[in-house]
C-alpha positions in Angstrom: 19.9 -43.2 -175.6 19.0 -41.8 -172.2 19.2 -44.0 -168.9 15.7 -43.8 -168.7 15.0 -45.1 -172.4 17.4 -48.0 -172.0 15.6 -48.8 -169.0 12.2 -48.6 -170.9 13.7 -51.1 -173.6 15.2 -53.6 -171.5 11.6 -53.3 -169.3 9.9 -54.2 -172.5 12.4 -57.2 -173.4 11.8 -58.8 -170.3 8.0 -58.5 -170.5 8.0 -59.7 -173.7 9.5 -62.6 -172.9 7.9 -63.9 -170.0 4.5 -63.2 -172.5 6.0 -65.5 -175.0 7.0 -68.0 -172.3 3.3 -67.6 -170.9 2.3 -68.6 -174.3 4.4 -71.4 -174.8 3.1 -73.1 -171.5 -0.4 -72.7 -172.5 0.1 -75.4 -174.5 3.2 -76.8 -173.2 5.1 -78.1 -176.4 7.9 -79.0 -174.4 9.3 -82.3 -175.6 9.1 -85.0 -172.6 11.7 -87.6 -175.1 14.6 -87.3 -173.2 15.0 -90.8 -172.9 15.7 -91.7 -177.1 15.1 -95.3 -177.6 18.5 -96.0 -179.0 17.7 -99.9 -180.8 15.0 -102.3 -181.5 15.8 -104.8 -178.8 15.6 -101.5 -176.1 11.7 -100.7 -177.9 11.1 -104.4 -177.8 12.0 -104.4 -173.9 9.5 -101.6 -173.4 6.3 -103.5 -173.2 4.6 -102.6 -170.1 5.8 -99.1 -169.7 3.6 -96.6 -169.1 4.4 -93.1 -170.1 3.1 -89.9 -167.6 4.1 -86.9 -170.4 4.5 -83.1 -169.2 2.9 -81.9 -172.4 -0.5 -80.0 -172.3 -3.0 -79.1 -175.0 -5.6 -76.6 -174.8 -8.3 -76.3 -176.6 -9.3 -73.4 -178.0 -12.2 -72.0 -180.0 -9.6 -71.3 -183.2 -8.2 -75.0 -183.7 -12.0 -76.5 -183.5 -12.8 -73.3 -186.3 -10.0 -74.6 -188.3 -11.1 -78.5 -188.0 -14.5 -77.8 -188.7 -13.7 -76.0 -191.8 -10.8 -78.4 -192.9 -13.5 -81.6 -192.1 -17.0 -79.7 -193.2 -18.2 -80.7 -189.7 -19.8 -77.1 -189.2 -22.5 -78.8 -186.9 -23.9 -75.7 -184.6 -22.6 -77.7 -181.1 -19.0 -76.9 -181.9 -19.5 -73.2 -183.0 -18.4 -70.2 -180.8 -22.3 -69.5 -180.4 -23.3 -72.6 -179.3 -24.1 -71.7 -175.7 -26.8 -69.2 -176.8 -28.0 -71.5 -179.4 -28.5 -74.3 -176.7 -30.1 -71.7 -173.7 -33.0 -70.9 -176.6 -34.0 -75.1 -177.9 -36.2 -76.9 -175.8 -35.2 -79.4 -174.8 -31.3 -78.4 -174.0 -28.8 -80.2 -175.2 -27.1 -83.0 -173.0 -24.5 -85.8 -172.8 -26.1 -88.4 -170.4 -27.7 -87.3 -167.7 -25.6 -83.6 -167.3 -26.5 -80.2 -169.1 -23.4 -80.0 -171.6 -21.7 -76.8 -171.7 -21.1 -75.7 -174.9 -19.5 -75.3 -178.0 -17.5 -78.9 -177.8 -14.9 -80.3 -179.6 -15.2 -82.8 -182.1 -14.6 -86.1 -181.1 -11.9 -87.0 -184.0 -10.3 -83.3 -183.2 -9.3 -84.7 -179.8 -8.6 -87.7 -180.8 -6.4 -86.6 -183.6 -4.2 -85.1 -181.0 -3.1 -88.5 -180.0 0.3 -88.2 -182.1 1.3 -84.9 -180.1 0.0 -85.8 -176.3 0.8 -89.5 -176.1 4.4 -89.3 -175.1 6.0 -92.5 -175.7 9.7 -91.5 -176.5 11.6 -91.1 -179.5 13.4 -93.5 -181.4 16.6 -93.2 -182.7 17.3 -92.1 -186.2 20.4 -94.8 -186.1 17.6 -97.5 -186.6 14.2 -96.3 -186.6 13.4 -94.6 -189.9 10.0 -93.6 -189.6 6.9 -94.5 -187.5 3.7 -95.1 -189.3 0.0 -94.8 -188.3 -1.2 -98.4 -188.9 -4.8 -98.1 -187.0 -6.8 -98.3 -184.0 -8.5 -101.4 -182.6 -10.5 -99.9 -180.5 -12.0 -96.0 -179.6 -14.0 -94.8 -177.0 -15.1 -91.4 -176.8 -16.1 -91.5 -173.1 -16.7 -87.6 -172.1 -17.5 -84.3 -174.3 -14.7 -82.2 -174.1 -15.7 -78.1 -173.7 -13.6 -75.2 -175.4 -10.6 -74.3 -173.4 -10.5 -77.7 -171.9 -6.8 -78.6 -171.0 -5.5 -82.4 -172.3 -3.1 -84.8 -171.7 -2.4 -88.1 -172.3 -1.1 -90.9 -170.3 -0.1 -94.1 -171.9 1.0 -97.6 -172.1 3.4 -100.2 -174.6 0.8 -102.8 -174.9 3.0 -105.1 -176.9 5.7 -104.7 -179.6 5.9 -107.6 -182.5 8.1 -108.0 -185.4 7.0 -107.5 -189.0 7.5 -108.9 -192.4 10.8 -110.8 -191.0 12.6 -107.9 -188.8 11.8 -105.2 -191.8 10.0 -103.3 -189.0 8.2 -104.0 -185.4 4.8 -103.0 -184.8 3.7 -101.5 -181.6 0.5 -101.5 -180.1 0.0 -98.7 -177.1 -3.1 -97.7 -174.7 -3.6 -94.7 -174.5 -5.7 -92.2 -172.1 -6.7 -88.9 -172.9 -7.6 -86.8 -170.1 -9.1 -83.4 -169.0 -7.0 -81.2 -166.5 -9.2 -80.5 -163.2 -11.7 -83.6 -162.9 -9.1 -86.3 -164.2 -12.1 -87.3 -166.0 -11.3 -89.7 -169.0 -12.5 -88.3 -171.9 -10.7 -90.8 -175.1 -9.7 -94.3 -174.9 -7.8 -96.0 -177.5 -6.0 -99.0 -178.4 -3.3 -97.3 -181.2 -1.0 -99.4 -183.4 2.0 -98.0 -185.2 4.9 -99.5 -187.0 8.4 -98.6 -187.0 10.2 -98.9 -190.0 13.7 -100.3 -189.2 16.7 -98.2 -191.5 
């Protein structure tokens, strides 16, 4: 291989990799559980804590495609076209009192992402076997949120109770979801999942 060929190859590596890099930032799957919980009595000391996560979602026009299909929520103001659609109906649609720019993601799409952008940190396999969706309280969808909006989360340990004798505790967070830019709040929730002790 010539000088000038290995050069070519190791140019190509190197783009490459910052491209996949690039791509991994976009949605920024980096893991922000550094901090393992390591026993119930640490979790249980917990309430109060509010958790500021690194990790980013975007969303695109793909994931609210695959939703829609996978939900048979097809209505027209999450499709890719929905901007022309809107510019042609009389009136236009809105959210309030603003013009919405369109298409928008479903409201139980974004709120779905809760398990991935919330942030609270892991809990030890040595005696936390599982966690387990248990329900919500309380769900506000507060602001529409646009194709190729950016999300995160930020959130709170509202309180943390023992169940069925000390089988498992049951945590109750508050959670935040927010667009990147405006800060605007678009999701609130009260979340309650239960850790199942080993």
């Amino acid at each position: 291989m010539t000088i000038r060929r290995r050069v070519a190859v190791l140019v190509a590596h190197v783009v490459g990799a910052v491209a996949t890099k690039s791509e991994r930032e976009e949605t920024d799957d980096n893991d922000d559980d550094d901090n393992e919980i390591q026993s119930a009595d640490e979790w249980i000391s917990s309430v109060g804590r509010q958790f500021f996560p690194k990790r980013r979602y975007k969303v695109t026009q793909n994931a609210v495609d695959a939703f829609a299909k996978v939900t048979r929520d097809a209505q027209w103001i999450h499709a890719a076209d929905a901007a022309t659609r809107n510019s042609s109906s009389k009136p236009p649609f809105s959210f309030g009192e603003e013009e919405q720019h369109l298409p928008i993601a479903h409201g139980f799409f974004v709120l779905s992402l809760l398990t991935h952008l919330h942030g609270a940190p892991k809990k030890s396999k040595r005696w936390c076997r599982c966690e387990l969706n248990v329900g919500m309280n309380r769900v506000r969808f507060r602001k529409p949120v646009e194709v190729g909006s950016v999300l995160r989360c930020q959130t709170r340990v509202q309180s943390v109770e023992w169940k069925r004798g000390r089988e498992m505790l049951e945590t109750m967070y508050e959670c935040e979801m927010m667009k990147e830019g405006g800060e605007d709040v678009v999701v609130e929730v009260e979340w309650i999942v239960r850790q199942v002790l080993v």
